[in-house]
Structure formats: structure tokens, C-alpha cells
C-alpha positions as a printed NumPy array, in Angstrom:
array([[-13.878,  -9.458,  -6.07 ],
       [-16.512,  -7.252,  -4.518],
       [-17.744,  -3.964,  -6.189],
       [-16.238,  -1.967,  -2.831],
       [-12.684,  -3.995,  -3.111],
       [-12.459,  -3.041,  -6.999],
       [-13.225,   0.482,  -6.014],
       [-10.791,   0.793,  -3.526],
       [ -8.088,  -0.548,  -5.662],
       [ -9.235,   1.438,  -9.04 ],
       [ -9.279,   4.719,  -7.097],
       [ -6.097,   3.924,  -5.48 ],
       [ -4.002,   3.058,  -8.777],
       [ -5.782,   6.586,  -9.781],
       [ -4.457,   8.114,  -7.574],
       [ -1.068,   7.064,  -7.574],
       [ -0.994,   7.984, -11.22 ],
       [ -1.582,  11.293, -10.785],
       [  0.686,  11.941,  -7.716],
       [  3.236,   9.838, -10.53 ],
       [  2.195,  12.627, -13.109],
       [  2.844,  15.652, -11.049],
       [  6.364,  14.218, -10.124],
       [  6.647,  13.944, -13.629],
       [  5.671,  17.68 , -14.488],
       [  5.005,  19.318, -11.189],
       [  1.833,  21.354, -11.709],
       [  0.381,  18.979, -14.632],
       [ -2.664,  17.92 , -11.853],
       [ -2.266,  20.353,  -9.296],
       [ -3.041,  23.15 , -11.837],
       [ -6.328,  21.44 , -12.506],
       [ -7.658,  19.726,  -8.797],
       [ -6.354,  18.643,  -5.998],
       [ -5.342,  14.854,  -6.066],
       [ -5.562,  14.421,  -2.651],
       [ -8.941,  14.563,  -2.44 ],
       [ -9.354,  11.554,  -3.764],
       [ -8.523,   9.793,  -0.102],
       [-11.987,  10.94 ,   0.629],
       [-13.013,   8.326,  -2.02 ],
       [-10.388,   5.379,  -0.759],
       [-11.138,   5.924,   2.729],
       [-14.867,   5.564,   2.129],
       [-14.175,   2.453,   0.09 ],
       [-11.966,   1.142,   2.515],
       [-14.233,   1.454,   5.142],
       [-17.209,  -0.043,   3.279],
       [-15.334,  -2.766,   2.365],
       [-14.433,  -3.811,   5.799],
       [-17.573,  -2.851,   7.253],
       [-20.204,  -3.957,   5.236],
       [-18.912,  -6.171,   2.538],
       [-16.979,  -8.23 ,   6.044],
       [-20.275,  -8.996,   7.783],
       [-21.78 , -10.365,   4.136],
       [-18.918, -12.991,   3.276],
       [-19.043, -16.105,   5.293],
       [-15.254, -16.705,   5.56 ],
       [-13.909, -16.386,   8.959],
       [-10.639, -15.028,   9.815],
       [ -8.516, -16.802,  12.215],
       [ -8.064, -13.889,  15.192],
       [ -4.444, -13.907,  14.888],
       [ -4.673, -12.487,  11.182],
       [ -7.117, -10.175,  12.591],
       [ -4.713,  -9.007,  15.216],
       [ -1.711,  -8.559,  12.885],
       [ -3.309,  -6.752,  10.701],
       [ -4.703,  -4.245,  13.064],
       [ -1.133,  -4.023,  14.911],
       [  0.309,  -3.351,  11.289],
       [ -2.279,  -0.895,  10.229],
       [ -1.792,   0.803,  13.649],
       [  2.104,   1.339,  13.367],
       [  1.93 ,   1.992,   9.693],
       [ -0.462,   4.884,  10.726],
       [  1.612,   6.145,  13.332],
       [  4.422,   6.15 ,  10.856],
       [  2.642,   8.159,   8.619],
       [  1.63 ,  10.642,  11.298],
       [  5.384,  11.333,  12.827],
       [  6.646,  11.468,   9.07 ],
       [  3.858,  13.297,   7.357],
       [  3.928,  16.897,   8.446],
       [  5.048,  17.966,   5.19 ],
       [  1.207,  17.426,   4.476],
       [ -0.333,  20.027,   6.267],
       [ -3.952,  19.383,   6.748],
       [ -3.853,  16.196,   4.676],
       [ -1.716,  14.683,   7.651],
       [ -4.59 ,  12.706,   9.243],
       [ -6.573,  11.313,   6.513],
       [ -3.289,   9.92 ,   4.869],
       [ -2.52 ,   8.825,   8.449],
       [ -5.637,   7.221,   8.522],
       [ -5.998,   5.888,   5.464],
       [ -2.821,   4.073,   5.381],
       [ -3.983,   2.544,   9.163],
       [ -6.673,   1.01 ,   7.425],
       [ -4.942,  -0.006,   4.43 ],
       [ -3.686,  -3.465,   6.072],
       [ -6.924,  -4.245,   7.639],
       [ -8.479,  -4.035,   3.749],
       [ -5.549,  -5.868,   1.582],
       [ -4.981,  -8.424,   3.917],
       [ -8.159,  -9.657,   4.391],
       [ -8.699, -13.151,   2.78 ]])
């Protein structure tokens, strides 16, 4: 597992945790930073990790697998964009985020 894919998945589990802790005890994080920020760090990862990390592993992906998992990441993000105005501001980065979520965990 690359160092970009490990990030991704850390930051992602740590983030999940803390939106789990403030359904828990609403105000236990949000008292003390905003979680949300952390999609800064995922995205970033994300991208890397297809970007960079993609063009330095010699495995090929058939172009069908390719396809679906831009078609998925695509509706997924316009999902995420019709259902997510109870984010506010946040609305596009979780809308983009979860587009390239597919692209990142589906890659073999």
C-alpha cells in the first residue's frame, strides 16, 4: 500500500470518528475545531494518489473499470450535491470528494 493510499484511508477513518463522536455528544469536536476541514486533507490525498502514485505503478487498468468508476464517482457526486445543502459552504468539497472517492478505492 502506498504512503498516499494509507493517508487517504487513515485520515478518512479520522474523520469519520469524529463526525461518530459529535453524534455521540454533539459539541464534543465542534467545540474544539471544525472536523470538516479535514476533507482538505482527503481530497489532497485522494488526488495524489490518483495522480501521481497512478502514473508510478505499472498495472494497467482495463478501460471499462476506468469508465465505471468515473460514471460512479460522477453520480455519487451529483448525489451528494442535490442532497447536501444542509452543508452550507462545505457542499462542494464533500460533493467533490465523494466524486473522487470511487476513482481512488476502486483502483486495483
Amino acid at each position: 500500500m502506498s504512503i498516499s493510499r494509507f493517508g487517504f484511508i487513515v485520515t478518512l477513518l479520522v474523520y469519520l470518528g469524529l463526525l461518530f463522536a459529535e453524534y455521540l455528544r454533539p459539541g464534543f469536536v465542534s467545540n474544539a475545531m471544525n472536523a470538516h476541514v479535514l476533507w482538505v486533507v482527503i481530497v489532497g490525498f485522494g488526488v495524489y494518489d490518483l495522480v501521481v502514485d497512478s502514473r508510478l505503478i505499472e498495472e494497467k487498468r482495463s478501460r471499462v473499470s476506468t469508465l465505471g468508476s468515473i460514471i460512479a464517482g460522477v453520480l455519487l457526486a451529483l448525489i451528494v450535491w442535490h442532497l447536501g445543502a444542509i452543508f452550507g459552504d462545505m457542499r462542494l468539497f464533500f460533493a467533490l470528494a465523494v466524486g473522487i472517492l470511487p476513482m481512488v478505492l476502486l483502483r486495483k
